[in-house]
C-alpha positions as CSV (number, residue, x, y, z in Angstrom):
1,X,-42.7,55.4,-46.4
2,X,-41.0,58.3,-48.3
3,X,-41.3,57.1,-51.8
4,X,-42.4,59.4,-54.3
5,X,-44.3,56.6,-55.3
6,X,-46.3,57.0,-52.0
7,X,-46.7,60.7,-51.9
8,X,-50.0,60.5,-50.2
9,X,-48.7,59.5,-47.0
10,X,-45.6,61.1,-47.2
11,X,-47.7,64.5,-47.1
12,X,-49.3,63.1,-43.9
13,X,-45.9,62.4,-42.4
14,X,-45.0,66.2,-43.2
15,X,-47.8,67.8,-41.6
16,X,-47.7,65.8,-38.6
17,X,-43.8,66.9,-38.3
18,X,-44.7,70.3,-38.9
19,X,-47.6,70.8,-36.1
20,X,-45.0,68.7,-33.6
21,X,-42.3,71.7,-34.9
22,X,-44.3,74.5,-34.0
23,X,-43.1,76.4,-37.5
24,X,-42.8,75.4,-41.3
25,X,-39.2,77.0,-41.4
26,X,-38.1,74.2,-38.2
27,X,-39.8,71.4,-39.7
28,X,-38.0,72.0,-43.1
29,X,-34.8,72.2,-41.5
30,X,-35.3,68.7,-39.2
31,X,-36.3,67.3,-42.7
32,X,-34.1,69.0,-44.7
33,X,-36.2,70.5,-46.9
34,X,-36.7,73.9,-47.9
35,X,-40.0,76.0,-45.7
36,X,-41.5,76.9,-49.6
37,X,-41.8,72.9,-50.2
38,X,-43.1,72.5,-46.7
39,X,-45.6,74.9,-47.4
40,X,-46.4,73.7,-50.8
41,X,-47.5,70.3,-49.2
42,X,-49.4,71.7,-46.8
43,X,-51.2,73.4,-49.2
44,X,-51.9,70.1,-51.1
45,X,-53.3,68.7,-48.3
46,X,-55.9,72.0,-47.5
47,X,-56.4,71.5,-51.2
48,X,-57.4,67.7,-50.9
49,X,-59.1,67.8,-48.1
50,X,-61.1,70.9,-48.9
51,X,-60.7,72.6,-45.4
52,X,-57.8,74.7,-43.5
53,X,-55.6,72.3,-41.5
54,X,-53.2,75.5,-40.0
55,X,-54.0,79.1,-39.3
56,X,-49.8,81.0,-40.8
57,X,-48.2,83.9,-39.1
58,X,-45.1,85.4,-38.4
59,X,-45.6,83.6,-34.6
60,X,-45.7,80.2,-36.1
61,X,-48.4,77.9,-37.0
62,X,-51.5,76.8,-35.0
63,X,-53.8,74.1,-35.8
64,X,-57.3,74.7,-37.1
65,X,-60.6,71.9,-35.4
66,X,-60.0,70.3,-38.3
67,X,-56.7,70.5,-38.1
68,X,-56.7,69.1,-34.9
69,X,-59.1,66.2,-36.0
70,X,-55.8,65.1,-39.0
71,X,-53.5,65.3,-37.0
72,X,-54.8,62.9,-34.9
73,X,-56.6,60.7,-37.6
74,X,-52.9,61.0,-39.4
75,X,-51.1,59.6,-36.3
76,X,-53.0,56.9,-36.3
77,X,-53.6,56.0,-39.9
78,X,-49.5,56.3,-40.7
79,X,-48.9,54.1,-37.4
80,X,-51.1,51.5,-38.9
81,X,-49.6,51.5,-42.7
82,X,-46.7,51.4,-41.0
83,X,-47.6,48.2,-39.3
84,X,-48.2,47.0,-42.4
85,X,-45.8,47.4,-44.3
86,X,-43.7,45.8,-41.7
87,X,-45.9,42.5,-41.3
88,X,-45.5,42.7,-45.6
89,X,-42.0,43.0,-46.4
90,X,-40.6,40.8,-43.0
91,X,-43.3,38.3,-42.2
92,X,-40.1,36.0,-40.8
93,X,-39.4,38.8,-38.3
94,X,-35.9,38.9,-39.1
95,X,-33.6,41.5,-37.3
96,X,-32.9,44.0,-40.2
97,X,-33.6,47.2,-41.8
98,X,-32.7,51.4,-41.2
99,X,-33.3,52.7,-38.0
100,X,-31.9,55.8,-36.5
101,X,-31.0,56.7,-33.3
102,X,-30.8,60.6,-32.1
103,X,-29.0,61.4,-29.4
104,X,-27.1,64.6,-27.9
105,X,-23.4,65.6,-30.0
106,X,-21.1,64.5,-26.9
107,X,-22.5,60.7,-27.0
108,X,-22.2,61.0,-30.9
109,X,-18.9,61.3,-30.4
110,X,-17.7,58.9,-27.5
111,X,-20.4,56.4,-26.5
112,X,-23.0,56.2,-29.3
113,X,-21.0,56.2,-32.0
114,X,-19.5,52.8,-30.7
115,X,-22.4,51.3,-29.5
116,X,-24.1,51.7,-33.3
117,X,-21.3,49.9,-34.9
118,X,-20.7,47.5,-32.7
119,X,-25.3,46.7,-33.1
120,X,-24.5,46.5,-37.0
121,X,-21.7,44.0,-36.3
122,X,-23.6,41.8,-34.8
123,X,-26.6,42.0,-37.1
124,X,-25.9,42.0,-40.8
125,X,-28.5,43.5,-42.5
126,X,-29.3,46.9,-40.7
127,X,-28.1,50.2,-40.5
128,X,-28.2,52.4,-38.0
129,X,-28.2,56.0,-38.8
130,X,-26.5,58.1,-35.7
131,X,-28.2,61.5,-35.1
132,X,-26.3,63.9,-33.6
133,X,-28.4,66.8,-32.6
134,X,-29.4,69.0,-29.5
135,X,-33.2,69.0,-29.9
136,X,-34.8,66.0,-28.7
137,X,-37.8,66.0,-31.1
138,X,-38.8,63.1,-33.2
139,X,-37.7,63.1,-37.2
140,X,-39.7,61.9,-39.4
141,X,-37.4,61.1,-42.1
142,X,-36.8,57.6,-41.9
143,X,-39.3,54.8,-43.3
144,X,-41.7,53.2,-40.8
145,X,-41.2,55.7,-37.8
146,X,-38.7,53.4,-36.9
147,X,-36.9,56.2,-35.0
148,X,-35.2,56.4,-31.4
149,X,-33.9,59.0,-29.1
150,X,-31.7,58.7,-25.9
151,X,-32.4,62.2,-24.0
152,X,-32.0,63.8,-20.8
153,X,-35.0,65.6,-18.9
154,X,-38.7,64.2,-19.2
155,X,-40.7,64.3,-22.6
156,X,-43.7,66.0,-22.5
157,X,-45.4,64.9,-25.4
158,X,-47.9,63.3,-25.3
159,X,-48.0,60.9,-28.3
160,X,-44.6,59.6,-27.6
161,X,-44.0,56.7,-25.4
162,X,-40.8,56.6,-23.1
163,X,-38.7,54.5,-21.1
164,X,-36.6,56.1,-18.0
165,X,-33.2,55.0,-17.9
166,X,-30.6,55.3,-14.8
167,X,-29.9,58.9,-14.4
168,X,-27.2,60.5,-15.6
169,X,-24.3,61.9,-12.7
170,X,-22.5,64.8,-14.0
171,X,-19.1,67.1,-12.0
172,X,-18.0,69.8,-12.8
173,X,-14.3,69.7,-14.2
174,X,-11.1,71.9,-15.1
175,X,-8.1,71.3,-16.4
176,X,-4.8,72.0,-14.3
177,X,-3.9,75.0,-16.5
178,X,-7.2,76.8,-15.7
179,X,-6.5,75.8,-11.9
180,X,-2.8,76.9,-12.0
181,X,-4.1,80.6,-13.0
182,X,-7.5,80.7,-11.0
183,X,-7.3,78.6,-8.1
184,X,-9.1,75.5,-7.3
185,X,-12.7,75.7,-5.8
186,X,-13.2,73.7,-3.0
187,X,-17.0,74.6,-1.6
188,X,-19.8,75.9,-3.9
189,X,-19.3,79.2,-3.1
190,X,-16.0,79.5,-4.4
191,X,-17.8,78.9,-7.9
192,X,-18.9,82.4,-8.0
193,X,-15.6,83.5,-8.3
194,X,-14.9,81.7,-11.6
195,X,-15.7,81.1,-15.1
196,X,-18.3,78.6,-15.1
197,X,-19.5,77.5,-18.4
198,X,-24.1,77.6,-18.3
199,X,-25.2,74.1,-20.4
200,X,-28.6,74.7,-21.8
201,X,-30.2,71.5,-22.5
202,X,-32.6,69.1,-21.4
203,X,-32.3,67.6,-18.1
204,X,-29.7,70.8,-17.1
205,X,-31.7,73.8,-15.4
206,X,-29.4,77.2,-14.5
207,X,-29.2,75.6,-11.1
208,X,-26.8,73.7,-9.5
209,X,-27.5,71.6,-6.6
210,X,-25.1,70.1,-4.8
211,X,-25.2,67.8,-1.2
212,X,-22.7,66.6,1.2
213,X,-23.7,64.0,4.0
214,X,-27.0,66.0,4.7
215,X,-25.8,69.2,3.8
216,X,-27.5,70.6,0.6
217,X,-26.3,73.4,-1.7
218,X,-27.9,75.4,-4.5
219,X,-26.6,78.0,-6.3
220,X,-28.6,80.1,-9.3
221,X,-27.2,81.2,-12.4
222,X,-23.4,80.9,-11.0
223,X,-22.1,83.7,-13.2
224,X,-24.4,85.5,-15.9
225,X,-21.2,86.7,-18.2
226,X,-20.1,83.3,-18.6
227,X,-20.7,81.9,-22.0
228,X,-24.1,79.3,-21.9
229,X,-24.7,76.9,-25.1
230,X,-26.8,73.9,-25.7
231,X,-24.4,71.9,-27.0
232,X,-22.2,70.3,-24.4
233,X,-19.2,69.2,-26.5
234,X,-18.8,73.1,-27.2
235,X,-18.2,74.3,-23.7
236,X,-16.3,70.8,-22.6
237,X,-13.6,72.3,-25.7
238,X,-13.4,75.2,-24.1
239,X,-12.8,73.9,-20.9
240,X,-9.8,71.5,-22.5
241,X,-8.1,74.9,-24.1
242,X,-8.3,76.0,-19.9
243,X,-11.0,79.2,-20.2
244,X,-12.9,77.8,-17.0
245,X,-15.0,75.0,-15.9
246,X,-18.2,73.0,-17.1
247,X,-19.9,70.3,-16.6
248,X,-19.1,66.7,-17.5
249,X,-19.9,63.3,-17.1
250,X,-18.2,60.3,-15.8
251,X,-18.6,58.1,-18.9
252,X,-17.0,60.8,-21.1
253,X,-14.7,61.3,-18.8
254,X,-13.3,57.7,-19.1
255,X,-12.5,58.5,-22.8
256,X,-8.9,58.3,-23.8
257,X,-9.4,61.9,-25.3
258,X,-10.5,63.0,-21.6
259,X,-7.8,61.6,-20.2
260,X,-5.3,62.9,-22.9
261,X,-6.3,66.6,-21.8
262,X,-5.5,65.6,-18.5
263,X,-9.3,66.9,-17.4
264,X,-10.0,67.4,-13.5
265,X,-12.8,66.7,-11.1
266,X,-13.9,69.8,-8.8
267,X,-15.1,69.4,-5.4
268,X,-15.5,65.5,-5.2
269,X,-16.7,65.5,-1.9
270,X,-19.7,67.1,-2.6
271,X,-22.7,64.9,-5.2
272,X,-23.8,66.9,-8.2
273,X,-28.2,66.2,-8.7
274,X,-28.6,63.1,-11.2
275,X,-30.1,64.3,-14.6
276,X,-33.1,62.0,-15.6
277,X,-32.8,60.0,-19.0
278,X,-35.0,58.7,-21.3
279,X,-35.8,56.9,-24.4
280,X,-38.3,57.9,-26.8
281,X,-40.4,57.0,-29.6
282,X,-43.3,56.7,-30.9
283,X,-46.7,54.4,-30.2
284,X,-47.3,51.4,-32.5
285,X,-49.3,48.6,-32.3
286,X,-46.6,46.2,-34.2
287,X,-42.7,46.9,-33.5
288,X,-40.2,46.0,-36.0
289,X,-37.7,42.9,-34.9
290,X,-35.3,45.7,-34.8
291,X,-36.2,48.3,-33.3
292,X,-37.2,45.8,-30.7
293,X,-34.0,44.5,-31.0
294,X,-32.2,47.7,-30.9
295,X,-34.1,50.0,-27.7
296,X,-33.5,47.1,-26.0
297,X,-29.6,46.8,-26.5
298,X,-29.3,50.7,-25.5
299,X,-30.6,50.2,-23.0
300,X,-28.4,47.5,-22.3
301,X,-25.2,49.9,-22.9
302,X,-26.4,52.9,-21.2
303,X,-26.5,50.4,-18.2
304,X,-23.3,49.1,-19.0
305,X,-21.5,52.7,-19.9
């Protein structure tokens, strides 16, 4: 649907990324454009339509009433074209095509990663294109909206559609080098007198809560000096070279390269809260074989993991 030979809707696609964005300059980076050719289209579109779609400042963007009234017209007219085109160019309903799949960097790297190759194995004929990326937001740069995201913590978009998965359970872990030096916690409280790594992402609030037979524990930002980051991957390196402890999760913990740093769990007897997980993507009348095909399987292997 990106053609330069279908320009026209391609602009629609833009401006419906950019109002979901918030800002031109995030929009062009998720779409890897430049914020000047961004802005250019939106212009085009003011232009054609005779009317101002978004009121610009330095704060961002916000949407005009008739601004309001195309982006919701455009959400519904590049759904249906993309219906279309996929009755069009696969009236068999074969299993094939580009779809990509967004998910957080540590299941890029040791879950998703497999589970892509192994889909493309068993269906010649499609490619799946593995995002690796902390923010959860839709992309718009594949053709048909054929796009899916495996998240933690509830959307709350409301022109997405979602699917709640098993929740994830996460521990904290060390290595035995960072224990050696710092001692080993063994209740909560201990926690307060180490370096514990803050994940920011979806799904992960600055609170831990932890329970033990019908004891419950909860303990608020653990230790403010302690480096926080939204991408897990980052603190779980740190935590292999021994700085202190994060969090982590039991299916990345069975990877070889988890057990190759010889990784720890911390206070086993007491049960970490679940994160909630979810895939997303967008409403259609008419799904592709594929993606079909393809939401279905990951969910399949997120069960499986």
């Amino acid at each position: 649907m990106d053609s330069p030979k279908n320009k026209g809707m391609r602009d629609w696609l833009v401006f419906i990324r950019t109002v979901e964005a918030g800002s031109l300059s995030v929009a062009a980076k998720e779409m890897n454009m430049t914020a000047g050719a961004v802005s250019k289209i939106i212009s085009r579109l003011e232009e054609y339509t005779c009317t101002s779609l978004l009121i610009r400042d330095t704060h961002g963007i916000e949407l005009t009433i008739a601004g309001r009234l195309a982006y919701n017209k455009a959400l519904e007219i590049t759904g249906l074209f993309g219906d279309m085109l996929e009755e069009l160019r696969n009236p068999q309903k074969q299993i094939r095509g580009v779809l990509t799949l967004s998910v957080p960097v540590i299941l890029a790297e040791f879950l998703a990663n497999r589970w892509a190759q192994e889909f493309m194995e068993m269906w010649p004929g499609t490619q799946i294109q593995l995002d690796a990326r902390e923010s959860s937001e839709l992309s718009l740069d594949v053709p048909d909206l054929d796009n899916l995201i495996l998240r933690s913590g509830k959307p709350e978009n409301d022109n997405i559609v979602y699917r709640q998965l098993p929740a994830l359970n996460v521990v904290l872990i060390a290595t035995q080098e960072y224990l050696d030096k710092n001692g080993c916690p063994h209740h909560p409280d201990d926690l307060a007198q180490h370096n514990v790594f803050n994940l920011r992402h979806n799904g992960f609030g600055t609170t831990l809560k932890f329970s033990r037979g019908d004891e419950c524990y909860e303990i608020d930002n653990i230790n403010n000096s302690s480096l926080s980051s939204n991408n897990h991957l980052s603190l779980i390196s740190l935590c292999i070279e021994g700085k202190g402890i994060t969090l982590g999760t039991p299916g990345w913990l069975k990877s070889n390269y988890a057990k190759q740093a010889k990784l720890i769990t911390l206070m086993p007897e007491w049960t970490l809260e679940q994160v909630p997980v979810y895939l997303v993507w967008r409403p259609r009348k008419i799904y592709s074989p594929l993606f079909i095909a393809f939401r279905d399987y990951i969910e399949k292997k997120w069960i499986e993991r």
